[in-house]
FIBA-776967 format. One record per residue (C-alpha): residue in one letter; x, y, z. Coordinates in steps of 0.001 Angstrom, whole numbers, plus 500000, padded with zeros to 6 digits. Layout:
residues N
<r><type>a</type><px>X</px><py>Y</py><pz>Z</pz></r>
...
***
This chain:
residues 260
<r><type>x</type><px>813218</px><py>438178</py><pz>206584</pz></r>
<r><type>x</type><px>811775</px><py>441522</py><pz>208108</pz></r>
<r><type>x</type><px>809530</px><py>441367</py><pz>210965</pz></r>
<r><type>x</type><px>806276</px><py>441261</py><pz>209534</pz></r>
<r><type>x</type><px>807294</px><py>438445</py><pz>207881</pz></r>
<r><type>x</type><px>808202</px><py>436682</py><pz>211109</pz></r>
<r><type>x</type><px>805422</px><py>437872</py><pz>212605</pz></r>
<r><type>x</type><px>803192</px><py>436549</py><pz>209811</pz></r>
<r><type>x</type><px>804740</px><py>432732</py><pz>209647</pz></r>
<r><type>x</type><px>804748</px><py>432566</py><pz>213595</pz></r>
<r><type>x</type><px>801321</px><py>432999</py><pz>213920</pz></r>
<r><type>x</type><px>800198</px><py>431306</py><pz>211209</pz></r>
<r><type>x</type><px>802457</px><py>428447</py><pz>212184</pz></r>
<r><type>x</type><px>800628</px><py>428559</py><pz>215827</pz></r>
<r><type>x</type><px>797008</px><py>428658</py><pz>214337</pz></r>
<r><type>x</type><px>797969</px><py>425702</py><pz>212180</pz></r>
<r><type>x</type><px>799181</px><py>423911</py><pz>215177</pz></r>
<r><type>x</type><px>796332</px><py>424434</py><pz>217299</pz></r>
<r><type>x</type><px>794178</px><py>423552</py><pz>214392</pz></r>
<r><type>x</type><px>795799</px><py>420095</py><pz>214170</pz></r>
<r><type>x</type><px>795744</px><py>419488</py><pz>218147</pz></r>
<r><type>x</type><px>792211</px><py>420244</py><pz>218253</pz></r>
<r><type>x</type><px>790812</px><py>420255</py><pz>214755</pz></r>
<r><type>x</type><px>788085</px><py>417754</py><pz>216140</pz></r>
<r><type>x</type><px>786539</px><py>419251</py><pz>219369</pz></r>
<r><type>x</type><px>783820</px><py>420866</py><pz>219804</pz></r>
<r><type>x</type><px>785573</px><py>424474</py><pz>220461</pz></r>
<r><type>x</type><px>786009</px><py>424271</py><pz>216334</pz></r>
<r><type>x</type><px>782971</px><py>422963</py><pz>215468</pz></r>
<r><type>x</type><px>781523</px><py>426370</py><pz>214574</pz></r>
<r><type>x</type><px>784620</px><py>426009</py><pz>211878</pz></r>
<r><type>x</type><px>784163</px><py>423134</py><pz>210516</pz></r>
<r><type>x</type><px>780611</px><py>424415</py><pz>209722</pz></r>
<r><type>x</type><px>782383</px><py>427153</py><pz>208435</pz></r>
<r><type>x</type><px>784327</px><py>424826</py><pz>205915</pz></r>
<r><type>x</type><px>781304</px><py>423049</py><pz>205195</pz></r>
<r><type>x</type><px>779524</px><py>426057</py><pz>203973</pz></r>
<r><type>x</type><px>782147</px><py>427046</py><pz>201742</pz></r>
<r><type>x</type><px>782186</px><py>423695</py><pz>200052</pz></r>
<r><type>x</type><px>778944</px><py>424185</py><pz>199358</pz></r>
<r><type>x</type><px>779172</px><py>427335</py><pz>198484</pz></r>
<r><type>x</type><px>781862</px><py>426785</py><pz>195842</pz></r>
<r><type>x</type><px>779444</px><py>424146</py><pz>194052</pz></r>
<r><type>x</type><px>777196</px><py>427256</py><pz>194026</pz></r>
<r><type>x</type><px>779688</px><py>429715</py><pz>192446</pz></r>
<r><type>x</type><px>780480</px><py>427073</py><pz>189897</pz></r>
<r><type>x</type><px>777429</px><py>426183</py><pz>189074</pz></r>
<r><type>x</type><px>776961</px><py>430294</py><pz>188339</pz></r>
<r><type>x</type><px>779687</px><py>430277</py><pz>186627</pz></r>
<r><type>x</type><px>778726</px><py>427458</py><pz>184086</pz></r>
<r><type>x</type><px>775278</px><py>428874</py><pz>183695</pz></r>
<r><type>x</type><px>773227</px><py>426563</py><pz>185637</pz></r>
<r><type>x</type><px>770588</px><py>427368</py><pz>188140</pz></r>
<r><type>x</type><px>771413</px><py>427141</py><pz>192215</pz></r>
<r><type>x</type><px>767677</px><py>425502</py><pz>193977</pz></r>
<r><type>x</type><px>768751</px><py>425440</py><pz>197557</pz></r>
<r><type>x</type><px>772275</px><py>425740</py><pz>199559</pz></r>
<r><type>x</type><px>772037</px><py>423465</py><pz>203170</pz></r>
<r><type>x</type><px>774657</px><py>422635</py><pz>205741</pz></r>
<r><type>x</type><px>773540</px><py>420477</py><pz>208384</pz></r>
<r><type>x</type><px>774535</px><py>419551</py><pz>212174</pz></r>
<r><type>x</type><px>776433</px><py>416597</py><pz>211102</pz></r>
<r><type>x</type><px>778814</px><py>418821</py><pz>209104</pz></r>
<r><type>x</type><px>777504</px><py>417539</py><pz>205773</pz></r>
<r><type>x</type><px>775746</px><py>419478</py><pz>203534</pz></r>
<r><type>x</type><px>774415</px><py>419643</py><pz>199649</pz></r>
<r><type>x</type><px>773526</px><py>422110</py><pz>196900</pz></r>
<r><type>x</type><px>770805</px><py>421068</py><pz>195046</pz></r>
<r><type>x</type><px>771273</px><py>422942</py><pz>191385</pz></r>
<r><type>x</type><px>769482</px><py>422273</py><pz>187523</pz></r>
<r><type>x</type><px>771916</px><py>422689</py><pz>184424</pz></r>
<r><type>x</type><px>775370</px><py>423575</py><pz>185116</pz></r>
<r><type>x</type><px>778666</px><py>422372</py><pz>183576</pz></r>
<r><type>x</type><px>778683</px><py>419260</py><pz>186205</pz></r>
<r><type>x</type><px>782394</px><py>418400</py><pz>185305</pz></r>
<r><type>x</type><px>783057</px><py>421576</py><pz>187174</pz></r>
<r><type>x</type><px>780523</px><py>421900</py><pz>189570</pz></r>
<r><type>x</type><px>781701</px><py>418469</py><pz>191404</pz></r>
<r><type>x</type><px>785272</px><py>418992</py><pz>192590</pz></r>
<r><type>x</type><px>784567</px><py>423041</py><pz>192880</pz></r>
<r><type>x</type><px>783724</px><py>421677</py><pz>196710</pz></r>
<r><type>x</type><px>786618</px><py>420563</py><pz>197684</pz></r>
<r><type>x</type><px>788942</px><py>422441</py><pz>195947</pz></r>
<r><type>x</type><px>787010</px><py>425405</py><pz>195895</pz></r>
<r><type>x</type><px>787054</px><py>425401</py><pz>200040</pz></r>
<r><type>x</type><px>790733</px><py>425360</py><pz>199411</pz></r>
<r><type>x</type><px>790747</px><py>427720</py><pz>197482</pz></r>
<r><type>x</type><px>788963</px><py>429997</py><pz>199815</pz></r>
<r><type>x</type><px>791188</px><py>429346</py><pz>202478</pz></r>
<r><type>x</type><px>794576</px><py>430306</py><pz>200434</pz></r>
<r><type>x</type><px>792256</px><py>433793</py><pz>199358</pz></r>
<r><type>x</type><px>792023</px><py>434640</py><pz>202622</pz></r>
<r><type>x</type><px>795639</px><py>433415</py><pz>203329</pz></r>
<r><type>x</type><px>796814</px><py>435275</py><pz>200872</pz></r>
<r><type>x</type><px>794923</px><py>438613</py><pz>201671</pz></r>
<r><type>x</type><px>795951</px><py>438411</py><pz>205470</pz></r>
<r><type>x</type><px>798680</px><py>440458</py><pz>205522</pz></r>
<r><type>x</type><px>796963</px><py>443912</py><pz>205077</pz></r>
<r><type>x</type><px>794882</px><py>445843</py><pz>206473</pz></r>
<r><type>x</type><px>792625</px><py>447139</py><pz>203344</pz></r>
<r><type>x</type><px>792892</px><py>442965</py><pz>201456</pz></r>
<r><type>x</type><px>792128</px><py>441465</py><pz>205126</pz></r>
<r><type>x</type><px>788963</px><py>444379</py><pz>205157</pz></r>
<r><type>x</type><px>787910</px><py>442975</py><pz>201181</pz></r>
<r><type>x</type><px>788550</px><py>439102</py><pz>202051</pz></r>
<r><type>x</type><px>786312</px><py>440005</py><pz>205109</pz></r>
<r><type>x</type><px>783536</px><py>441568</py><pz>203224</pz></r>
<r><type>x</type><px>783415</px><py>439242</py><pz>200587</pz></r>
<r><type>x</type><px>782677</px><py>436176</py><pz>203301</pz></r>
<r><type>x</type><px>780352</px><py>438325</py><pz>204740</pz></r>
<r><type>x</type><px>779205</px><py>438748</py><pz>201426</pz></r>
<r><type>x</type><px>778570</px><py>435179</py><pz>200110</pz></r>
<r><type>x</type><px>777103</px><py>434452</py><pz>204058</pz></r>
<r><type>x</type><px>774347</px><py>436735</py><pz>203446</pz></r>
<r><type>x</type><px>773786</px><py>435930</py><pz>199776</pz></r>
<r><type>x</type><px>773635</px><py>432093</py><pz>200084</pz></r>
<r><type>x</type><px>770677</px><py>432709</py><pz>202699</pz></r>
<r><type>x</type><px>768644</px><py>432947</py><pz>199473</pz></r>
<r><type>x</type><px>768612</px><py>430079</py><pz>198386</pz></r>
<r><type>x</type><px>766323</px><py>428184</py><pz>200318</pz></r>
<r><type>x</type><px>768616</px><py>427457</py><pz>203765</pz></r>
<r><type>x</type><px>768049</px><py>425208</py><pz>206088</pz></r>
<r><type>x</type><px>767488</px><py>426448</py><pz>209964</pz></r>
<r><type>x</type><px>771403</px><py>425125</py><pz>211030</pz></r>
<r><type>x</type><px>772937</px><py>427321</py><pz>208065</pz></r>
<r><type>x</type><px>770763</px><py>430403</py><pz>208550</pz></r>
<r><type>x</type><px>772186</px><py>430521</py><pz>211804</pz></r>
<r><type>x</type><px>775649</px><py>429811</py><pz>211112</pz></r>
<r><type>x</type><px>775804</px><py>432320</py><pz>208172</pz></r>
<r><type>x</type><px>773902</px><py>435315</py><pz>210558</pz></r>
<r><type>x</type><px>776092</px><py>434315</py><pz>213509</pz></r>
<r><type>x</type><px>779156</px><py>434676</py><pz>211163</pz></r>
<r><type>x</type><px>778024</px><py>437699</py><pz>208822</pz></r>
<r><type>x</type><px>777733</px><py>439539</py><pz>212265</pz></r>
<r><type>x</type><px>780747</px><py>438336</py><pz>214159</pz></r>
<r><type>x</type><px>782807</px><py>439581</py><pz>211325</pz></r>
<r><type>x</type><px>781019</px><py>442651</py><pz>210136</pz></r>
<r><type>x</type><px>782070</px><py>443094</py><pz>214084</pz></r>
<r><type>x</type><px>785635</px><py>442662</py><pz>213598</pz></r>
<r><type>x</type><px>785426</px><py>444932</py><pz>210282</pz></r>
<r><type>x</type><px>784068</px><py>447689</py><pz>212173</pz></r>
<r><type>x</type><px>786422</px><py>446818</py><pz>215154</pz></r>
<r><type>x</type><px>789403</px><py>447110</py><pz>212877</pz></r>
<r><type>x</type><px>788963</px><py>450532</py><pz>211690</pz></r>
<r><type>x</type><px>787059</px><py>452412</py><pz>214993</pz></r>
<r><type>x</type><px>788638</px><py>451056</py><pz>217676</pz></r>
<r><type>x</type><px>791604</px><py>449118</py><pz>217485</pz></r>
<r><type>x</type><px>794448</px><py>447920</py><pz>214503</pz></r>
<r><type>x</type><px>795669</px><py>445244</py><pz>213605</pz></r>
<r><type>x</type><px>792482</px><py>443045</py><pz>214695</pz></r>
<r><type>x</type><px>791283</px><py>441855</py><pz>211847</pz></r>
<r><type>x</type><px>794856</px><py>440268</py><pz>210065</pz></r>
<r><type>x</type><px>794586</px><py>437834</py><pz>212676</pz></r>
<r><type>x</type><px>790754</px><py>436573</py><pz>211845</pz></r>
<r><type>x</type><px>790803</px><py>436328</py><pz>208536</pz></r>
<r><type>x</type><px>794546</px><py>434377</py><pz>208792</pz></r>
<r><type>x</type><px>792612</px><py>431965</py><pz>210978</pz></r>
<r><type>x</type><px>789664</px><py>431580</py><pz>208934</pz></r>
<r><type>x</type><px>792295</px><py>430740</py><pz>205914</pz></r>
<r><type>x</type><px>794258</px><py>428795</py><pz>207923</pz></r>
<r><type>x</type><px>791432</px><py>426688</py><pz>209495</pz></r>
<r><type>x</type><px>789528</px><py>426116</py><pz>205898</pz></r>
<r><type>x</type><px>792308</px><py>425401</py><pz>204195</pz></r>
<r><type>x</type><px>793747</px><py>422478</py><pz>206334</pz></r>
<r><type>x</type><px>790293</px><py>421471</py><pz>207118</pz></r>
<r><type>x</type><px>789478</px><py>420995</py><pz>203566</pz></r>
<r><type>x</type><px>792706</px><py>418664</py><pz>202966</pz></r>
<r><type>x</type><px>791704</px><py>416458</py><pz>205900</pz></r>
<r><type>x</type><px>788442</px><py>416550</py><pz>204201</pz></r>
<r><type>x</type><px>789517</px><py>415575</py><pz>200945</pz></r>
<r><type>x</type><px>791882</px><py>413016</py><pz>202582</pz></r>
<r><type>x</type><px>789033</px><py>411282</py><pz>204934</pz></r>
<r><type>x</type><px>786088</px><py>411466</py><pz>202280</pz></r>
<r><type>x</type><px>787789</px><py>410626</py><pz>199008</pz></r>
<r><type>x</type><px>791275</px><py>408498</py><pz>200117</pz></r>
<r><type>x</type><px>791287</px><py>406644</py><pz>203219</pz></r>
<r><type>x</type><px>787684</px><py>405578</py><pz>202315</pz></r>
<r><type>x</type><px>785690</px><py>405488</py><pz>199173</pz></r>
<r><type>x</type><px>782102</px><py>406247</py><pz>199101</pz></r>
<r><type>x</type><px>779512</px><py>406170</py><pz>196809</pz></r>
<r><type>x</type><px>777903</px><py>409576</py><pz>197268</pz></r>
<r><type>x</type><px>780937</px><py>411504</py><pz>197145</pz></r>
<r><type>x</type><px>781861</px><py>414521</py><pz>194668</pz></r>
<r><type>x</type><px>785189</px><py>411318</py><pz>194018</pz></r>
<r><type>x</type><px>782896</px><py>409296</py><pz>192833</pz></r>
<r><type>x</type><px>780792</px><py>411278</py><pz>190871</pz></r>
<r><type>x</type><px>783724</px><py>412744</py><pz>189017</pz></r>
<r><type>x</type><px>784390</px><py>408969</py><pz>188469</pz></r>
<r><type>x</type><px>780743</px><py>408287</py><pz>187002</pz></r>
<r><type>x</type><px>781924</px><py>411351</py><pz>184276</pz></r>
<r><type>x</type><px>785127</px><py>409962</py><pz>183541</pz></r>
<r><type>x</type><px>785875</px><py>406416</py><pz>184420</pz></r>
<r><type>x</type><px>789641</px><py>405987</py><pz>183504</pz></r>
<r><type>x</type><px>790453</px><py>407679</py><pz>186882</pz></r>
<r><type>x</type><px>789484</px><py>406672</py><pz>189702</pz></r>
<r><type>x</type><px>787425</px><py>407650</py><pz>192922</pz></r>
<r><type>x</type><px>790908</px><py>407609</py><pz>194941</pz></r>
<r><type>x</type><px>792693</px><py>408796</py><pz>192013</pz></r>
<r><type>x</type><px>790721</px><py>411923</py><pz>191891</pz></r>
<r><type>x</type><px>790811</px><py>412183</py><pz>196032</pz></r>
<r><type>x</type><px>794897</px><py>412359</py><pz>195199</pz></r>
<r><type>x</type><px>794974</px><py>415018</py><pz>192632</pz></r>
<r><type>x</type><px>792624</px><py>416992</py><pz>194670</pz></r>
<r><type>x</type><px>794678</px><py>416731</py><pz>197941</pz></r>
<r><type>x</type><px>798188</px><py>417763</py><pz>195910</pz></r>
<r><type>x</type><px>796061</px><py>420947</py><pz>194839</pz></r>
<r><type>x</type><px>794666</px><py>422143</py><pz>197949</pz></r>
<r><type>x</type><px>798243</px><py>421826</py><pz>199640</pz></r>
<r><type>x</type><px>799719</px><py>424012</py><pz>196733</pz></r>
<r><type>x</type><px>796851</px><py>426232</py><pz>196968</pz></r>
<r><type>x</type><px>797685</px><py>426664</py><pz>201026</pz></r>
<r><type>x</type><px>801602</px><py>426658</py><pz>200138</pz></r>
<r><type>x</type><px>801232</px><py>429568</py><pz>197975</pz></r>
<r><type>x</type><px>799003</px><py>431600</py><pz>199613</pz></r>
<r><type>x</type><px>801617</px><py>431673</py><pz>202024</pz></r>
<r><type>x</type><px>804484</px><py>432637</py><pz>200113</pz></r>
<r><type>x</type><px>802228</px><py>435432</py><pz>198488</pz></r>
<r><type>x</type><px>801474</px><py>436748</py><pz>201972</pz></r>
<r><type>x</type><px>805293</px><py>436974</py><pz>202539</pz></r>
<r><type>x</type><px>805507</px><py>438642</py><pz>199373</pz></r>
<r><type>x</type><px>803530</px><py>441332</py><pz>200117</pz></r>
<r><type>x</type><px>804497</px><py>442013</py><pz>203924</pz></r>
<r><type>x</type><px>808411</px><py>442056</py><pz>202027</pz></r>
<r><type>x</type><px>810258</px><py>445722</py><pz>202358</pz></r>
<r><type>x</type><px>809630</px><py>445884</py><pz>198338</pz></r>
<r><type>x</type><px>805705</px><py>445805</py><pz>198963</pz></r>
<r><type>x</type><px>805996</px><py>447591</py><pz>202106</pz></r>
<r><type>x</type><px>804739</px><py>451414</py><pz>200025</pz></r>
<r><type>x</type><px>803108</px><py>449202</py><pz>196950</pz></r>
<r><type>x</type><px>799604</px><py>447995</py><pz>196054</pz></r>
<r><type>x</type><px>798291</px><py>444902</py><pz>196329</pz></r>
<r><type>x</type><px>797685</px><py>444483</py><pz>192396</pz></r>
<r><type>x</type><px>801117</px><py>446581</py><pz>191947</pz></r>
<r><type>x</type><px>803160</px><py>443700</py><pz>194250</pz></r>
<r><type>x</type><px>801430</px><py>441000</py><pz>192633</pz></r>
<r><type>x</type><px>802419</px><py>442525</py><pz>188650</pz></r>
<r><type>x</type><px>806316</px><py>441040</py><pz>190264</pz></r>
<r><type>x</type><px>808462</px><py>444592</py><pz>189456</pz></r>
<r><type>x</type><px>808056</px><py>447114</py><pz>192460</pz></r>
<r><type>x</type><px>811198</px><py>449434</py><pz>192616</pz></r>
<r><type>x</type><px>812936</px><py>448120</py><pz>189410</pz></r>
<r><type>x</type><px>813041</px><py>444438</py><pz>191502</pz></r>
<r><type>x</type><px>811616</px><py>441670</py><pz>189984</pz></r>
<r><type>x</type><px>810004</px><py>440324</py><pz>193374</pz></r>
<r><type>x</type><px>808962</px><py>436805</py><pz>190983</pz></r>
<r><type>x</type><px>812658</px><py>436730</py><pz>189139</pz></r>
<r><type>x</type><px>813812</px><py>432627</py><pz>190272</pz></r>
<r><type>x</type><px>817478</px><py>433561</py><pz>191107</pz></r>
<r><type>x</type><px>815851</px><py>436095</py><pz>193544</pz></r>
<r><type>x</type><px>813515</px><py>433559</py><pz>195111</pz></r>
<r><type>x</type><px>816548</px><py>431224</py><pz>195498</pz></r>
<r><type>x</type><px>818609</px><py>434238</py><pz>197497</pz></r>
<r><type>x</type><px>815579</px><py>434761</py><pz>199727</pz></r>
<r><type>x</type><px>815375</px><py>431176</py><pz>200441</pz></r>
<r><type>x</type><px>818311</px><py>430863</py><pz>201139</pz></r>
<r><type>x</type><px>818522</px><py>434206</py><pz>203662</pz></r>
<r><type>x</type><px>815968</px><py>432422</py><pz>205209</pz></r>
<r><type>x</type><px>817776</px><py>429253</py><pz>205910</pz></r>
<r><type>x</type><px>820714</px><py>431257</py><pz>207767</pz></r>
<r><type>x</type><px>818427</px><py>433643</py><pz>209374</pz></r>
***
């Protein structure tokens, strides 16, 4: 393990342990709103995505929010919020590590903040999108005029945070408790062989592998063998005639990593 690599599962380790010690106070509220939106959000993109037609996109003070859409495949449109969070969170996991993927996963949530605000917003999420959309066009601009590496360790956090936020979400909303006006129970409505609590489980198992391998990607690309390579060009698994993806060679590092 080179130091990068340290460096990388160090701090992500401490933003995932101040995340759980105070996850709930009102220094991370701002986050969870954060979360929130990109729940919502990814019922947008889904709905998009399956031809259907977003009306409105809302996040309110509670931390609950709803995206009100016509047409739509709605067997992917429901658990695109919870998994879809997740998903955000491993993307900007993932894309942590460098400077020019940290810069895209930045632009792209600055991106969606400012897009979303189209589609009829209520007052709490036009304010947390602006206050956002500038805070991190700030670090953007930060990152390449004044001072390096800045913007590695926002984005990690903002993957970090939304991606254990949305398991505790999935866990509190769809298995310790079962309501009726959750995306669990709608997906139940569609298919009723499985479960409200059922579906809760399968989506909690994804957004932990999501998270999990977001990680190990991010150590794949800070590795000496991506250290002169492309993002894409790490990703394809040969850089250097070394198959970064070959399982024997996962089992070596793992096991370098052990007796490191």
């Amino acid at each position: 393990m080179n130091e990068p690599q340290v460096a990388f599962l160090c701090l992500y380790l401490l933003y995932i342990t101040i995340i759980l010690l105070y996850q709930h106070t009102l220094l991370l509220y701002p986050f969870r709103l954060l979360t929130t939106f990109l729940h919502e959000l990814s019922h947008a993109i889904a709905c998009w995505i399956t031809c259907g037609d977003v009306r409105s996109i809302r996040v309110f003070e509670n931390e609950g929010g709803v995206t009100s859409y016509v047409g739509g495949c709605r067997v992917l449109i429901i658990p695109a919020g919870y998994v879809g969070a997740a998903l955000w969170g491993s993307v900007f996991v993932m894309f942590s590590g460098g400077r020019k993927t940290a810069t895209g996963a930045a632009g792209l949530l600055v991106a969606m903040l400012l897009l979303s605000l189209c589609y009829a917003p209520n007052r709490t999420m036009v304010y947390l999108n602006l206050c956002y959309a500038v805070v991190t066009s700030v670090c953007i601009y930060l990152e390449w005029k004044v001072f390096t590496p800045l913007l590695n360790f926002v984005v990690l956090f903002y993957g970090a945070f939304v991606g254990v936020h949305a398991i505790y979400d999935t866990y509190s909303d769809t298995i310790r408790r079962s309501i009726l006006q959750s995306d669990a129970y709608a997906c139940y409505e569609i298919c009723p062989c499985c479960l409200p609590r059922c579906v809760g489980v399968q989506w909690a198992i994804l957004n932990v592998v999501l998270q999990v391998l977001a990680v190990w990607i991010a150590m794949v690309q800070l590795s000496e063998e991506c250290e002169d390579a492309g993002w894409w060009e790490c990703m394809n698994g040969v850089v250097g005639g070394n198959d970064l993806w070959d399982v024997d060679g996962v089992k070596h590092t793992l096991e370098g990593w052990i007796h490191w």
